[in-house]
KERO-880317 format. One record per residue (C-alpha): residue in one letter; chain; z, y, x. Coordinates in nm, 3 decimals. Example, Ala and Ser with C-alpha at 12.3 -4.5 7.8 and 13.67 -1.06 7.14 Angstrom:
BEGIN
rec rest:A&kette:A&up:0.780&north:-0.450&east:1.230
rec rest:S&kette:A&up:0.714&north:-0.106&east:1.367
This chain:
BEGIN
rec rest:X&kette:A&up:-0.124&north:0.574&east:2.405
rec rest:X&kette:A&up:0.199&north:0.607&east:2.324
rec rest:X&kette:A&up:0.188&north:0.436&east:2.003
rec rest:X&kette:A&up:-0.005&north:0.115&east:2.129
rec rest:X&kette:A&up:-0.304&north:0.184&east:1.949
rec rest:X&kette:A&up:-0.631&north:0.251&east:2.061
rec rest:X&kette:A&up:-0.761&north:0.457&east:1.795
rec rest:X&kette:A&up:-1.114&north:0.565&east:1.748
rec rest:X&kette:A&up:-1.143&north:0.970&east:1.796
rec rest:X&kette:A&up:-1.455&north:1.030&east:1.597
rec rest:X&kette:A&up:-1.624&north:0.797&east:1.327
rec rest:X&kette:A&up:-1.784&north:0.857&east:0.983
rec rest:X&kette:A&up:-1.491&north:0.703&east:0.787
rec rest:X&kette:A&up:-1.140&north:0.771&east:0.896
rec rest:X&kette:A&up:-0.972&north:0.496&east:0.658
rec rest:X&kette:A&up:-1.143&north:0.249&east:0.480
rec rest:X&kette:A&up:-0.948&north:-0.046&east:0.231
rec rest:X&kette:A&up:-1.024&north:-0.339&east:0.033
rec rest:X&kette:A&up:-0.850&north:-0.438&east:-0.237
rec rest:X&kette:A&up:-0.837&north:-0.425&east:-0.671
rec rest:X&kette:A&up:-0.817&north:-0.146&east:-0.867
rec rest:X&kette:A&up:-0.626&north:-0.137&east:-1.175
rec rest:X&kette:A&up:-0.521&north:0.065&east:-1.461
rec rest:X&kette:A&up:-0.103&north:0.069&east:-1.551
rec rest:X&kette:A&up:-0.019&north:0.186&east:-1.867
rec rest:X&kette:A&up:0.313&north:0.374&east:-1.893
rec rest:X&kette:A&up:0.516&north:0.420&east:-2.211
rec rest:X&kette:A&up:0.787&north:0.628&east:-1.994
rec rest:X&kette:A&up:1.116&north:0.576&east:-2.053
rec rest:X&kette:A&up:1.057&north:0.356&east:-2.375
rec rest:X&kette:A&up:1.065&north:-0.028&east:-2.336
rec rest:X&kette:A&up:0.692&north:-0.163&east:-2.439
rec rest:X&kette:A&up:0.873&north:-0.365&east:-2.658
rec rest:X&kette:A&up:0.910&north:-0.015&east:-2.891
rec rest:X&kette:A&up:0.640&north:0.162&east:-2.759
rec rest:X&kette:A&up:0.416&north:0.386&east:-2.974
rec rest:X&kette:A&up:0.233&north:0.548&east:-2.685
rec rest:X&kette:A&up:0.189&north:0.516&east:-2.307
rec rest:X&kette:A&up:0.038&north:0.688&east:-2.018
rec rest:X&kette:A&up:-0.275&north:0.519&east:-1.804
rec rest:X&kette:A&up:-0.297&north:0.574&east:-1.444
rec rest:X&kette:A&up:-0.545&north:0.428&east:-1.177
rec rest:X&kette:A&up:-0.390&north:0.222&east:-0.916
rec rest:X&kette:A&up:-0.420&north:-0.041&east:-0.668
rec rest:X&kette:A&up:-0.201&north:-0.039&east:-0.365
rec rest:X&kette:A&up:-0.480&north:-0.058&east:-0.121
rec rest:X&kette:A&up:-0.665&north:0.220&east:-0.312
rec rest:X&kette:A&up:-0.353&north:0.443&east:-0.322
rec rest:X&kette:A&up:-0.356&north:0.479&east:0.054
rec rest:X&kette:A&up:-0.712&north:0.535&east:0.028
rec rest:X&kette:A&up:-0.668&north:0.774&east:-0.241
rec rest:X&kette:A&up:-0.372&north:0.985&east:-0.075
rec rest:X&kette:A&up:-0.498&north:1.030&east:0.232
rec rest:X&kette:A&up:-0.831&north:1.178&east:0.091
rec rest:X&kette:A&up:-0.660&north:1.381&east:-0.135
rec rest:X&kette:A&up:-0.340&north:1.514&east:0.010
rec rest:X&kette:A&up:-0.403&north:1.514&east:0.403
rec rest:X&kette:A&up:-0.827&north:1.535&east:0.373
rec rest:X&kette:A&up:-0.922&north:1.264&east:0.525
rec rest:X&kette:A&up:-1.245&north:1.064&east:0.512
rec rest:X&kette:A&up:-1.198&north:0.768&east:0.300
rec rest:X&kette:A&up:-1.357&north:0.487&east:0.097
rec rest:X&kette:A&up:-1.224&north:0.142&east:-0.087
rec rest:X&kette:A&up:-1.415&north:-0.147&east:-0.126
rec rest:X&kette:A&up:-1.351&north:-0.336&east:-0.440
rec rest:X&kette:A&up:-1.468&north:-0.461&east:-0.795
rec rest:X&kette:A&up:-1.572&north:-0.302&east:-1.097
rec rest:X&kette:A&up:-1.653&north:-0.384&east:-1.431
rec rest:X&kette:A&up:-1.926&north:-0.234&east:-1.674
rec rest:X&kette:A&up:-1.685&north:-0.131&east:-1.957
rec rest:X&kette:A&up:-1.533&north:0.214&east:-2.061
rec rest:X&kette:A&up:-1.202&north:0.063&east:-1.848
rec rest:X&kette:A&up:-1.408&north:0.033&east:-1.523
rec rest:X&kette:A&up:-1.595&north:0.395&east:-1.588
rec rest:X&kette:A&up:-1.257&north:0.558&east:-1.623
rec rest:X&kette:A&up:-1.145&north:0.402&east:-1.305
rec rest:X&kette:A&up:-1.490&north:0.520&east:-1.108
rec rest:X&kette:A&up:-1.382&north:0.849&east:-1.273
rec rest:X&kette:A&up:-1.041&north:0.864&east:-1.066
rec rest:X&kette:A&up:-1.179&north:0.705&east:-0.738
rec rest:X&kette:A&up:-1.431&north:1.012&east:-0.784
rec rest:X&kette:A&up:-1.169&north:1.271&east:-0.875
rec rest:X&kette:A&up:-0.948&north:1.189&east:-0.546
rec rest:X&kette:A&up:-1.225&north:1.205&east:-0.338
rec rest:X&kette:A&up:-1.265&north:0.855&east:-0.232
rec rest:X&kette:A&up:-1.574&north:0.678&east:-0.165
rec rest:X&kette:A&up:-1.644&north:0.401&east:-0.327
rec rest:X&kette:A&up:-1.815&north:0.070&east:-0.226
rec rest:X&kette:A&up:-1.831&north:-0.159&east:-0.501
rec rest:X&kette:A&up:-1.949&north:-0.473&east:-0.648
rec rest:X&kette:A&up:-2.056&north:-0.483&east:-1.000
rec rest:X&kette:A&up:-1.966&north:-0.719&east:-1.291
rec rest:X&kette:A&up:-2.088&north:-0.696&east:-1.633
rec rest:X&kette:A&up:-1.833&north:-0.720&east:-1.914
rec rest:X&kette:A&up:-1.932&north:-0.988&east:-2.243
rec rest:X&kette:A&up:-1.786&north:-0.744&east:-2.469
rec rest:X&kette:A&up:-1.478&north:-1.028&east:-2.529
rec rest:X&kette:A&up:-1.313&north:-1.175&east:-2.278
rec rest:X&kette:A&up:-1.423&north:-1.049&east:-1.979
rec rest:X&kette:A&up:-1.451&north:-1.042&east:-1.630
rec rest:X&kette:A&up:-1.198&north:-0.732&east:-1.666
rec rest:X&kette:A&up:-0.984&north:-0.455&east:-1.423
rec rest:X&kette:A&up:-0.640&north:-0.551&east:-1.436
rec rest:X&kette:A&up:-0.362&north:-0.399&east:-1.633
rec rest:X&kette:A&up:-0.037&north:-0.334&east:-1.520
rec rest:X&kette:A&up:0.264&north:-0.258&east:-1.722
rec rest:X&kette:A&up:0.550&north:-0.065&east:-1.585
rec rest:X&kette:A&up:0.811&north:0.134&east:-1.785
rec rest:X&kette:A&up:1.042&north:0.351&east:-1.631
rec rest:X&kette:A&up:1.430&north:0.259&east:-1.712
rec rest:X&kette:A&up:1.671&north:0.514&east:-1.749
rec rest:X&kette:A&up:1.948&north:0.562&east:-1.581
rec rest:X&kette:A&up:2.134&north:0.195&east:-1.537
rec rest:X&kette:A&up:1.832&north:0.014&east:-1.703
rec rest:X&kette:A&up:1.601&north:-0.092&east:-1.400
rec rest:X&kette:A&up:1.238&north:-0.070&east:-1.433
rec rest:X&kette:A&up:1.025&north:-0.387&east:-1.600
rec rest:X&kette:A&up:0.672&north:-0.411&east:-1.459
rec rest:X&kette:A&up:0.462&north:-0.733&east:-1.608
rec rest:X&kette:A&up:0.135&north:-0.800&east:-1.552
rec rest:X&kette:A&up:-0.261&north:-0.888&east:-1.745
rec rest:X&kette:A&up:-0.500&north:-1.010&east:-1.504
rec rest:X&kette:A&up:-0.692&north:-1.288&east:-1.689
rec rest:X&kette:A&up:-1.018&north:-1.298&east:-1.547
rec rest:X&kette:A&up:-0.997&north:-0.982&east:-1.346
rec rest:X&kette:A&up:-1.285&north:-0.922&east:-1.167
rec rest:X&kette:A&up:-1.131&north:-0.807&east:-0.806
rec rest:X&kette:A&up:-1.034&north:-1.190&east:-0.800
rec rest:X&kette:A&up:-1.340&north:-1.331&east:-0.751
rec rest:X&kette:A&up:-1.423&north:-1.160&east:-0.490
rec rest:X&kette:A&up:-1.563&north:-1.367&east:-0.176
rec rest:X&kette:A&up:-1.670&north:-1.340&east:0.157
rec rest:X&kette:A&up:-2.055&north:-1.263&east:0.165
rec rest:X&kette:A&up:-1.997&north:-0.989&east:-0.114
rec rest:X&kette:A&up:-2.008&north:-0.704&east:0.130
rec rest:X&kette:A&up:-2.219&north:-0.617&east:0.391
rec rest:X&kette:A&up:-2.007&north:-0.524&east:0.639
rec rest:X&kette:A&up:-2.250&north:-0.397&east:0.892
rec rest:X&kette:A&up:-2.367&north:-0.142&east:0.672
rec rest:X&kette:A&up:-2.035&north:-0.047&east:0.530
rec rest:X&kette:A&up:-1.890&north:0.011&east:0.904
rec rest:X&kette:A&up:-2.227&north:0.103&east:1.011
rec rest:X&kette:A&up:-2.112&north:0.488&east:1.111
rec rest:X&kette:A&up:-1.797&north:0.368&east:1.239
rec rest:X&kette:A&up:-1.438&north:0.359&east:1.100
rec rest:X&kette:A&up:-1.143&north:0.443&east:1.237
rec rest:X&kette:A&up:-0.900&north:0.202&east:1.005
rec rest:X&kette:A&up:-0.936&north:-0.113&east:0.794
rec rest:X&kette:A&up:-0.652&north:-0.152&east:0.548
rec rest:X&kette:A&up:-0.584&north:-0.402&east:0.279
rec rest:X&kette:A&up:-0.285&north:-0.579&east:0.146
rec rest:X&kette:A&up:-0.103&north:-0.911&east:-0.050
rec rest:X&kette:A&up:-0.154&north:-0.834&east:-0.358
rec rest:X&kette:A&up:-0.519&north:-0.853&east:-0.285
rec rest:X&kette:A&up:-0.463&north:-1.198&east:-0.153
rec rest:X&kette:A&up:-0.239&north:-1.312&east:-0.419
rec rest:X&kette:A&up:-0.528&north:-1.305&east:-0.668
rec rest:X&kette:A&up:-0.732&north:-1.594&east:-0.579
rec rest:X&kette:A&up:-0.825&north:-1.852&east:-0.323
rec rest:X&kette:A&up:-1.128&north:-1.670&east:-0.208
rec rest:X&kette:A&up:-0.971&north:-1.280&east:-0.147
rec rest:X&kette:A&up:-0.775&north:-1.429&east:0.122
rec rest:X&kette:A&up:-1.072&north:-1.558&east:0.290
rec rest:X&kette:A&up:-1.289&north:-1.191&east:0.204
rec rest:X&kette:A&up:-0.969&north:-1.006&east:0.391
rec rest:X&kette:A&up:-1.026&north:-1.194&east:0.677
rec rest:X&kette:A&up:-1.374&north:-1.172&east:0.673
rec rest:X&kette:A&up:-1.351&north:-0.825&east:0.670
rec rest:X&kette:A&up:-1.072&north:-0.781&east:0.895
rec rest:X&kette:A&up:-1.272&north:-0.946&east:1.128
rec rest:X&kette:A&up:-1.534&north:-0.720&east:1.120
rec rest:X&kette:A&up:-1.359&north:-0.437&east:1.118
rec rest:X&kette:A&up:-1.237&north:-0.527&east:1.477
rec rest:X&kette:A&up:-1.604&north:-0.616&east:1.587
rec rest:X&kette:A&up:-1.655&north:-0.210&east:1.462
rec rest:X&kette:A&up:-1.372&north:-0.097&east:1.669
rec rest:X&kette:A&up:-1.128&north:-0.017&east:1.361
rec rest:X&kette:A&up:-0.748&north:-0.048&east:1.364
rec rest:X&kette:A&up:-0.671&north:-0.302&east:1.088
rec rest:X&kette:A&up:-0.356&north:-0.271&east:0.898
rec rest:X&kette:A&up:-0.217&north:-0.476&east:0.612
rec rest:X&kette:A&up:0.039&north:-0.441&east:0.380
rec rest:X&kette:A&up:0.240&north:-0.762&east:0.308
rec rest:X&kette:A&up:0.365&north:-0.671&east:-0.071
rec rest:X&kette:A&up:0.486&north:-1.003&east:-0.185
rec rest:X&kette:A&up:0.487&north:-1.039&east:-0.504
rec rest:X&kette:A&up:0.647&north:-1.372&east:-0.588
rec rest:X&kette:A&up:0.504&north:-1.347&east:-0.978
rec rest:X&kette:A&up:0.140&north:-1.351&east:-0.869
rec rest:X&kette:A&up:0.142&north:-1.608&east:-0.583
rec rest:X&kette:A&up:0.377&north:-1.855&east:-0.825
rec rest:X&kette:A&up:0.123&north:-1.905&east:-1.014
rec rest:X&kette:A&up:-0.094&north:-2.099&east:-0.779
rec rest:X&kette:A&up:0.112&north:-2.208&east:-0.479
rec rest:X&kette:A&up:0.432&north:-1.994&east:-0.414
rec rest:X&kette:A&up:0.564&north:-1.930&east:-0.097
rec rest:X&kette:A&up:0.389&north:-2.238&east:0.068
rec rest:X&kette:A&up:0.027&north:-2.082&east:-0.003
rec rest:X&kette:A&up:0.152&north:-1.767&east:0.076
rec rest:X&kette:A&up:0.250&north:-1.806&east:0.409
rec rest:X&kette:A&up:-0.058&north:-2.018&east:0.498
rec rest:X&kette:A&up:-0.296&north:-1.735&east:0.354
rec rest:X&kette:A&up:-0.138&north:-1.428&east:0.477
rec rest:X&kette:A&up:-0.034&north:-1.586&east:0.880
rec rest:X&kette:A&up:-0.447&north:-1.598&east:0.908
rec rest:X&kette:A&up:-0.494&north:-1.235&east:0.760
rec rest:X&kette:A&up:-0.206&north:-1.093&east:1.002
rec rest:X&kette:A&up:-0.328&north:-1.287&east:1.301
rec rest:X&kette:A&up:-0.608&north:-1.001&east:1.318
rec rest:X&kette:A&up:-0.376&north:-0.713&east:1.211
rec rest:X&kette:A&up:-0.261&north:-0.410&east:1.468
rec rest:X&kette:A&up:-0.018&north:-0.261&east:1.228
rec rest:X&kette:A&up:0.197&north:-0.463&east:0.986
rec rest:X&kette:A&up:0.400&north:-0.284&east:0.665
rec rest:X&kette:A&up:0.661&north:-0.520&east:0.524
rec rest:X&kette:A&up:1.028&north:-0.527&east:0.447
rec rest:X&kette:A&up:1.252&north:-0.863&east:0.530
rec rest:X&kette:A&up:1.204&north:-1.017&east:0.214
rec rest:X&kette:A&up:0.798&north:-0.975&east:0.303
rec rest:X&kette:A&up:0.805&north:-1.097&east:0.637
rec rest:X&kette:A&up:1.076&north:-1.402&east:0.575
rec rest:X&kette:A&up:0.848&north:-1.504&east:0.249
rec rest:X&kette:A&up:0.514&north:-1.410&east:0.313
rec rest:X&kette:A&up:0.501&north:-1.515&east:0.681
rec rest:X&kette:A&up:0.817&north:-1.757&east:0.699
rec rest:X&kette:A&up:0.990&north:-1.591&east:0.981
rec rest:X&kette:A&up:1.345&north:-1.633&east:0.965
rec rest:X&kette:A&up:1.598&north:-1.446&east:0.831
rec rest:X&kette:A&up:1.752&north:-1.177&east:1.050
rec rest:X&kette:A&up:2.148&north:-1.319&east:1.218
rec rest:X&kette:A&up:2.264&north:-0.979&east:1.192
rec rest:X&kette:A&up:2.328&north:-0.863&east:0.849
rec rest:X&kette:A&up:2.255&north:-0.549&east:0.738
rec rest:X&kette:A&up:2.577&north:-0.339&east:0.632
rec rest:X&kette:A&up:2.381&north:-0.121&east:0.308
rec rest:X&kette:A&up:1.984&north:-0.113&east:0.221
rec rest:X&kette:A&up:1.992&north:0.218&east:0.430
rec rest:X&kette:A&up:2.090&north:0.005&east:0.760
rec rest:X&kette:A&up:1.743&north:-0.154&east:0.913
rec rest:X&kette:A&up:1.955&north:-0.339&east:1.149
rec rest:X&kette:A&up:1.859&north:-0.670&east:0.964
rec rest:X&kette:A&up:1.449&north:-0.526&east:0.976
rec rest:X&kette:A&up:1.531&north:-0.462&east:1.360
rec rest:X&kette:A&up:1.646&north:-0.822&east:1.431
rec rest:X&kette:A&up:1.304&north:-0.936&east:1.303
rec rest:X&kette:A&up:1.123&north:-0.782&east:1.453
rec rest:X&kette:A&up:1.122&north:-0.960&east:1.781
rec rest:X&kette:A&up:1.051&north:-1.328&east:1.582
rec rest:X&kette:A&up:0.754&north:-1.129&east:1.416
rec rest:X&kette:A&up:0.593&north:-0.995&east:1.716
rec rest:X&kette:A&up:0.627&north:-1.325&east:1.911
rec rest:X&kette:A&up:0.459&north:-1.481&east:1.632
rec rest:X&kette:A&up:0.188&north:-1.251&east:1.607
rec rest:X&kette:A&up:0.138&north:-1.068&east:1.942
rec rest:X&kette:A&up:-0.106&north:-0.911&east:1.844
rec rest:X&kette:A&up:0.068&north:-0.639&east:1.616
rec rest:X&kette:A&up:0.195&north:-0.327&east:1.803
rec rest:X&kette:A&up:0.372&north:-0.141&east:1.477
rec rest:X&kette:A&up:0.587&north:-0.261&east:1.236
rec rest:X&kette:A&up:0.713&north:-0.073&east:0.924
rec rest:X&kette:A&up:0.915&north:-0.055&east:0.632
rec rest:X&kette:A&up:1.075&north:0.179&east:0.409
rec rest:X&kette:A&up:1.476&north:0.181&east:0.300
rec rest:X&kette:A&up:1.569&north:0.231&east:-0.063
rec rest:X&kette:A&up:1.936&north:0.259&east:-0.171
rec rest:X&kette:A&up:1.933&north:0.271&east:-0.619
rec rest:X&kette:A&up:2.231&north:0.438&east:-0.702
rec rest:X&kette:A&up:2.037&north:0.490&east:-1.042
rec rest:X&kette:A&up:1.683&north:0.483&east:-1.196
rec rest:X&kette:A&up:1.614&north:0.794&east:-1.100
rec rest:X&kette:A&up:1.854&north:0.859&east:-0.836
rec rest:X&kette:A&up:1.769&north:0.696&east:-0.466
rec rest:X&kette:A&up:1.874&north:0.713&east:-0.114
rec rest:X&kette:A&up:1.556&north:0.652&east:0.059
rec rest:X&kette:A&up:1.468&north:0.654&east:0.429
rec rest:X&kette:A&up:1.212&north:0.423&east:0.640
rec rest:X&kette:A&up:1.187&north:0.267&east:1.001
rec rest:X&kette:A&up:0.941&north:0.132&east:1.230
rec rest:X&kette:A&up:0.845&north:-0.014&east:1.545
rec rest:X&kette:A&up:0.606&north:0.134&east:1.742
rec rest:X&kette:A&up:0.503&north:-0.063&east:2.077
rec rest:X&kette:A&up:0.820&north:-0.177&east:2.185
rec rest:X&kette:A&up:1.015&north:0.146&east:2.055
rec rest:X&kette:A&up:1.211&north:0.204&east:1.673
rec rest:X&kette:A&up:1.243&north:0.460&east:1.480
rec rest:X&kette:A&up:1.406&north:0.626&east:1.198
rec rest:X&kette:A&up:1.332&north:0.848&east:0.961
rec rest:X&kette:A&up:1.635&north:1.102&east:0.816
rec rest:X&kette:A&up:1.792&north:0.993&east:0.462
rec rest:X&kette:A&up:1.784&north:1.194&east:0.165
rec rest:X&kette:A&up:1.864&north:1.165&east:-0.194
rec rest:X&kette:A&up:1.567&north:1.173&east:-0.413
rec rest:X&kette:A&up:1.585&north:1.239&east:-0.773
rec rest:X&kette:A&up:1.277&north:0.992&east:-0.902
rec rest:X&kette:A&up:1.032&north:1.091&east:-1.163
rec rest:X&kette:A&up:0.815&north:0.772&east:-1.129
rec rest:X&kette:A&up:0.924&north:0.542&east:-0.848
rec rest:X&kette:A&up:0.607&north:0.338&east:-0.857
rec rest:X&kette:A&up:0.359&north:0.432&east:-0.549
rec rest:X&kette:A&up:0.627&north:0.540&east:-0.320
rec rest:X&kette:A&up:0.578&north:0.274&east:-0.038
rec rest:X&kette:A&up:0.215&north:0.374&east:-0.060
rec rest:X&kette:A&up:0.318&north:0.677&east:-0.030
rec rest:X&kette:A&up:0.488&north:0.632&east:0.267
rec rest:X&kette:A&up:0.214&north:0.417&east:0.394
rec rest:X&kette:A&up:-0.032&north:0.730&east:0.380
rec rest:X&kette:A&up:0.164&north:0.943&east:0.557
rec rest:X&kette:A&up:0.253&north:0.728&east:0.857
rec rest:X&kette:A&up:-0.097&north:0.663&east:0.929
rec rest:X&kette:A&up:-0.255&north:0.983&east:0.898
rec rest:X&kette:A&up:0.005&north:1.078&east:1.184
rec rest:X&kette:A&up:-0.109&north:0.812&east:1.393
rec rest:X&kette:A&up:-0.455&north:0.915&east:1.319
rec rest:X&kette:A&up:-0.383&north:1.241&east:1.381
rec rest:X&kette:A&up:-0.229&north:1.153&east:1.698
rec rest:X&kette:A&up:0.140&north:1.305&east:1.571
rec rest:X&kette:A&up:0.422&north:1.111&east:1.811
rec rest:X&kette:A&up:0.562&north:0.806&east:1.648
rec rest:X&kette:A&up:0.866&north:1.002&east:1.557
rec rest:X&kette:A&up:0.669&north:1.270&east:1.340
rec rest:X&kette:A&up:0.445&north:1.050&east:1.225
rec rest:X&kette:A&up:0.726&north:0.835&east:1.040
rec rest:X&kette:A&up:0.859&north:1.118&east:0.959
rec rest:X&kette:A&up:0.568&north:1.197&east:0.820
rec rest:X&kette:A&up:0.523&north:0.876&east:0.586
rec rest:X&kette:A&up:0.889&north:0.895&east:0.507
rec rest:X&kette:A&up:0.815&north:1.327&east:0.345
rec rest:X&kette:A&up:0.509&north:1.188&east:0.157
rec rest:X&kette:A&up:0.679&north:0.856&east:0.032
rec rest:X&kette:A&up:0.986&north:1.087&east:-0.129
rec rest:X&kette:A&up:0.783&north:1.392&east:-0.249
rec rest:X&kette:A&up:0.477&north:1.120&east:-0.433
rec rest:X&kette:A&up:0.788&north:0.996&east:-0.689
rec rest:X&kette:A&up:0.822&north:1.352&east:-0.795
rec rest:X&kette:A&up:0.540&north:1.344&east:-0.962
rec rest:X&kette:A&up:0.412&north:1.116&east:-1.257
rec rest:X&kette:A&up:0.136&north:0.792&east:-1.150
rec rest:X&kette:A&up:0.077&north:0.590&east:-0.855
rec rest:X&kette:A&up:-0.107&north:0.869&east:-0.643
rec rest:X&kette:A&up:-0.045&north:1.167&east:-0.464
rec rest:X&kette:A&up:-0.023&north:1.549&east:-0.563
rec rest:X&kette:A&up:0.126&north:1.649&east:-0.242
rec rest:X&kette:A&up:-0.045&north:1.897&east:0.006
rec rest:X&kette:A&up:-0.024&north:1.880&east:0.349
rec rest:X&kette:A&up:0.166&north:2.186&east:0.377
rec rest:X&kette:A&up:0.473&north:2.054&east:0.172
rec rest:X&kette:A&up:0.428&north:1.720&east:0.323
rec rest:X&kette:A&up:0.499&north:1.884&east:0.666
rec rest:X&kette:A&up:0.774&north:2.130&east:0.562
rec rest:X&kette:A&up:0.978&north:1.846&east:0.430
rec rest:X&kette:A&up:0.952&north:1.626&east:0.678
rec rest:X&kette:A&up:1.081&north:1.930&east:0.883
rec rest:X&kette:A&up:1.372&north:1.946&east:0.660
rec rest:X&kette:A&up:1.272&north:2.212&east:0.412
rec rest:X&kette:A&up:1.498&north:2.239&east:0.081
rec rest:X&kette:A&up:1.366&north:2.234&east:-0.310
rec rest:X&kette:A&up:1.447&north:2.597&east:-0.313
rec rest:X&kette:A&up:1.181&north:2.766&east:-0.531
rec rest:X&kette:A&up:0.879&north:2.914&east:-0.336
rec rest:X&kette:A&up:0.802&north:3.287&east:-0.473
């Protein structure tokens, strides 16, 4: 195939991921700091792929996670129902005081010059201790899956979701799935229990078993210590600097056949250049650049994400199918929250360079 992978035609479950779920609350363009009111949306990044290819390109899909018994983790369920996404969960009752709890996130959204703060709550969240032996992976994979995704913010959370990823990831191969992970580093959530040393350790086992790796330079130099691209990039829209990397990656870890990324450029809060690039099986790529006008930036390399690998699943050429990710990525932060309300029709028509000219 021309894209390296050897992708299952035919299986019960298109896309399946593990990872947390959270809720973020949103106060806008209002700093919490003097917020009266916010916004809640249901997130996760390995859920949002989950959750946009179900919803936007009707897919198949499920996510594999925690929840707790509290009116938090029932309006989560709610959303994982609403976008069509099956759910495979473990259970944890709530004490009515401290916990275990789903995760908050807080993200405002600037304005203009003032950049975007996003902080975090996840005392004794429940996704983090989860541990291998939770699942049963036979039975989840038992009608066959197509793709196993999860990502680093999963394996940021504890010493034991690094271990589950793997556990799964390894199954997932037994089952014939592509495996994909998403390498997110978040230096705020791995500082507090190791940093960059853990990191690396935890996330060179997960990728070891990956087929498809999604990561910028700062990802791969920090979450997998490969070093720093010799030829420097001349703007964030030139992936000459991801391109240089990619060699050092795929020696490392041979057993990846696609790398990708997307390119941001912030002229403003809510004004971006914003393109994206990958390697596909020896080959790059790169998708056009266009000037978004943001609404809610947050989700957008999910975004992105989704739409790259329903092309591949969909057996689109590499070049559509980035184009692809790259349409879905720019249209899902014109709308508000971390998931999609995209169809495929628009998804298509921009990535074949339609205009925002009204539609009568």
């Amino acid at each position: 195939m021309n894209n390296g992978l050897n992708i299952k035609t035919k299986a019960a479950m298109d896309f399946i991921s593990l990872g947390a779920m959270v809720h973020r609350l949103d106060p806008g363009i209002i700093p919490f700091r003097k917020a009266t009111e916010c916004k809640i949306h249901v997130s996760g990044g390995e859920f949002n792929v989950a959750a946009n290819l179900s919803d936007c390109f009707k897919m198949n899909t499920g996510i594999v996670s925690a929840i707790v018994d509290y009116p938090i983790g029932a309006l989560i369920e709610e959303r994982v129902k609403a976008m069509g996404v099956k759910a495979y969960l473990k259970s944890f009752k709530h004490n009515g005081v401290n916990g275990p709890n789903m995760a908050t996130v807080y993200s405002d959204r600037g304005f203009g010059m003032r950049a975007p703060v996003v902080f975090y709550n996840r005392c004794n969240e429940a996704a983090a201790q989860l541990k291998p032996g939770d699942f049963n992976w036979n039975e989840i994979f038992s009608g066959g899956v197509r793709w196993f995704h999860s990502g680093g913010i999963f394996a940021s959370l504890s010493e034991t979701t690094g271990e589950l990823i793997i556990e799964a990831m390894k199954a997932a191969k037994d089952h014939g799935a592509i495996t994909s992970f998403d390498l997110n580093y978040r230096a705020k959530l791995w500082n507090i229990w190791g940093g960059e040393k853990k990191a690396s350790e935890i996330l060179d086992r997960i990728v070891r078993h990956v087929d498809f790796l999604l990561g910028n330079e700062e990802d791969l130099q920090k979450g997998l210590g490969v070093a720093g691209p010799e030829v420097a990039a001349k703007s964030k829209l030139d992936p000459s600097a991801f391109f240089a990397m990619i060699n050092k990656v795929v020696d490392k870890y041979p057993n990846v056949k696609c790398v990708a990324t997307t390119l941001r450029e912030v002229k403003s809060t809510f004004r971006h250049n914003w393109s994206a690039v990958a390697w596909i099986n020896g080959e790059s790529y790169k998708a056009p650049v266009c000037e978004l006008e943001i609404y809610d930036r947050v989700g957008g390399g999910d975004g992105f994400a989704s739409g790259f690998i329903y092309g591949l699943l969909t057996n689109e050429t590499p070049e559509e199918a980035v184009k692809l990710g790259w349409a879905h990525g720019a249209l899902l932060t014109t709308y508000p929250g971390d998931t999609t309300m995209s169809t495929i029709a628009e998804v298509r028509a921009l990535a074949n360079g339609a205009s925002a000219r009204i539609q009568r």
